[in-house]
N, C-alpha and C positions, 0 to 999 in steps of 0.2 A: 689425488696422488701428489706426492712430494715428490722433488726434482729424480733423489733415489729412484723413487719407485718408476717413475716414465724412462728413467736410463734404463731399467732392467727392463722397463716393457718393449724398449727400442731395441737392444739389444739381441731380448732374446724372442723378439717376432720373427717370421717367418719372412723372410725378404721373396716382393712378388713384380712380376715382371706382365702383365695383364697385356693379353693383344687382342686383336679381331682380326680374324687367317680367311679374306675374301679369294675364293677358288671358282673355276670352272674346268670342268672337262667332264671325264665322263665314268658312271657306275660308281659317282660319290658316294650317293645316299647311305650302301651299305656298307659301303670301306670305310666310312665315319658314323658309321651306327656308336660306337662306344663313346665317342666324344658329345660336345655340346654343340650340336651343328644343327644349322635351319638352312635348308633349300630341300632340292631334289635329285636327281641323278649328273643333273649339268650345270649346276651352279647353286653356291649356297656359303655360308658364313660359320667359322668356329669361333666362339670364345674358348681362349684358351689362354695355359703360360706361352711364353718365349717358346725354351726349348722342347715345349709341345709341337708347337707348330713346326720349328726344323725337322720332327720327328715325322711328323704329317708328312711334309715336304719331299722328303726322303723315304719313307715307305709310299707312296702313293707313285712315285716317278712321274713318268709318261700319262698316267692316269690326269695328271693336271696340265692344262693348257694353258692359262692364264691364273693370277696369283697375285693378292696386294695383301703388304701386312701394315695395320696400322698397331702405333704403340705411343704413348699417352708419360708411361712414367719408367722408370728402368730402377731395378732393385727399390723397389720403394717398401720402406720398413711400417708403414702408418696408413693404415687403408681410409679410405671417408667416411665421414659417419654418414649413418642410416640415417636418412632426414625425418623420414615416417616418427620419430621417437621424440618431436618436439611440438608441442603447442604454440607453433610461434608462424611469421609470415618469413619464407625465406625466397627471395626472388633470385631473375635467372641467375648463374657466374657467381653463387657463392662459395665459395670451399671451406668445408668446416672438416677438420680430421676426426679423427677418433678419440675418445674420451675429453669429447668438450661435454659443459652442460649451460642448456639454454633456459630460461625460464618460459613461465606463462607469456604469450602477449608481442614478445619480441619480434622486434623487425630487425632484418640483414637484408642490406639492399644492396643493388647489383656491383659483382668485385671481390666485394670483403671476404679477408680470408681470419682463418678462426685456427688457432694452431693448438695441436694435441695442449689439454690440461687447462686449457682458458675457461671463465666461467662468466655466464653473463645473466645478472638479473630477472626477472621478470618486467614485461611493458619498457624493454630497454629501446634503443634502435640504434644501431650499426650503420651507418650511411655508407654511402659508394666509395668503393677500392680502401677502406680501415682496413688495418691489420691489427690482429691482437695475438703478439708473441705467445710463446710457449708459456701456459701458468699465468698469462693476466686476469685480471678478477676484476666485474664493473659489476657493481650495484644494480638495485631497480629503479625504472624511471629516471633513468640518463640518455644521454643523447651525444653519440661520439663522433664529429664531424667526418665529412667526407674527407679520405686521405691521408687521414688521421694514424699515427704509428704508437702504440704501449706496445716496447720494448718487451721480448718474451726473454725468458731465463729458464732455461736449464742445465747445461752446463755455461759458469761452474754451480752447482750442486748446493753450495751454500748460501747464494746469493739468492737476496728479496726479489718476488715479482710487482711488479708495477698492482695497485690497486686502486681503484675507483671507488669512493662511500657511493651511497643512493645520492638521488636525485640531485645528481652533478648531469653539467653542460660543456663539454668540448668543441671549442671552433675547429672549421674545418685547417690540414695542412699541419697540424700539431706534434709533436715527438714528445712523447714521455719517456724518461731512460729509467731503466731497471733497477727497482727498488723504492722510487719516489710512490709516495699517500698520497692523493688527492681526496680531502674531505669532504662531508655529505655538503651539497647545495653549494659549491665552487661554481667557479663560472672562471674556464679558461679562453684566453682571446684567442682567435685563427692564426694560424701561423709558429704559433709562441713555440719555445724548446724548453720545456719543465726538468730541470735537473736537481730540485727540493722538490719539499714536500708543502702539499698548498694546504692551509687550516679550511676547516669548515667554513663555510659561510663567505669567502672572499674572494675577488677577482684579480685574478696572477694571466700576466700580458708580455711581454718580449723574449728577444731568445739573448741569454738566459730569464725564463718569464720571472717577472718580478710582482709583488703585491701593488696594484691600482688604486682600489679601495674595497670596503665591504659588499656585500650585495645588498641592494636596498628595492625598494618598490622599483623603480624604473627598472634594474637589471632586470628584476622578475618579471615582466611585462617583456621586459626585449627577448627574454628565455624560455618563455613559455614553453613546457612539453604537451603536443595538443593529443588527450587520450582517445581522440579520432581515428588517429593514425594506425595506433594498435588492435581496432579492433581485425579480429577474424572473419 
């Protein structure tokens, strides 16, 4: 999807308001026969919307004795993706939206959030609390440090997303801004703030990150991607 196409997908999604309606009292069971309810006559759980559960609340009256509502997200346009739909390892506290696409092999370790329209190679990894804006795109066989931020873009509309060639390497703490290339087998230093675009093959280091040198045997050795890591 082009930035177009996720404004119209955001737009014209269905805004949802997701709770869990914890009740007790009494002859639940059948007064929430029609809903999504788990208990029994004296206690028991709805998922439902928002102004489902006011309606619960209020047809039920007296019927309820006790009542907690929890709620998570308010008008939210972008539901989470189905995890089940990836070949990849995603551990606890990650949030991936809707219309990302993950490849074979990938790891997203604990935090990292994944925003509508990012795409992320195969045998990639995500380290702890990354974020990847709306429409970032990383290669395979990269490795994006922990805490790590590529800038998302969607609006405005015409603006380039951050892009990652393969088998790039990001220190952890990093800021890419929107728009900037980083080329296949770069190696960015920790910390750095990338507002170019880094060529192929070289190591770009301070904020504003600036070119170091090329990568040569030693970087490769300190960079290593261990394909241990990825297996399933």
């Amino acid at each position: 999807m082009n930035s177009y196409d996720l404004i119209d997908y955001i737009s014209n999604s269905t805004k949802k308001t997701p709770v869990k309606f914890y009740l007790k009292g009494k002859n639940l069971k059948a007064a929430l026969s029609e809903y999504e309810y788990y208990g029994d006559d004296e206690s028991g759980l709805v998922f439902c919307e928002y102004k489902t559960a006011v309606d619960i609340k209020n047809k039920l009256g007296d019927k309820i004795s006790q009542s907690r509502l929890e709620m998570d997200r308010l008008n939210s346009a972008i539901p989470l993706a189905d995890y089940s739909q990836y070949n990849a390892r995603i551990e606890p506290g990650v949030q991936i939206r809707n219309q990302v696409e993950i490849g074979d092999g990938c790891v997203l370790m604990m935090g990292a959030v994944i925003n509508i329209g990012a795409k992320i190679g195969a045998n990639t990894m995500i380290d702890m609390n990354t974020v990847l804006g709306g429409r970032a795109t990383v290669g395979s066989n990269c490795h994006i440090g922990a805490g790590t931020v590529l800038a998302g873009v969607i609006e405005p509309p015409s603006a380039d997303p951050v892009i990652v060639e393969d088998n790039v390497l990001i220190g952890a703490n990093v800021v890419v801004l929107e728009g900037v290339r980083i080329g296949a087998g770069a190696v960015v230093a920790a910390g750095s703030i990338v507002i170019d675009d880094v060529p192929a093959g070289t190591v770009y280091a301070g904020a504003p990150a600036k070119k170091i040198k090329d990568v040569d045997d030693q970087t490769k050795q300190k960079t290593e991607v261990m394909a241990s890591l990825r297996q399933l």
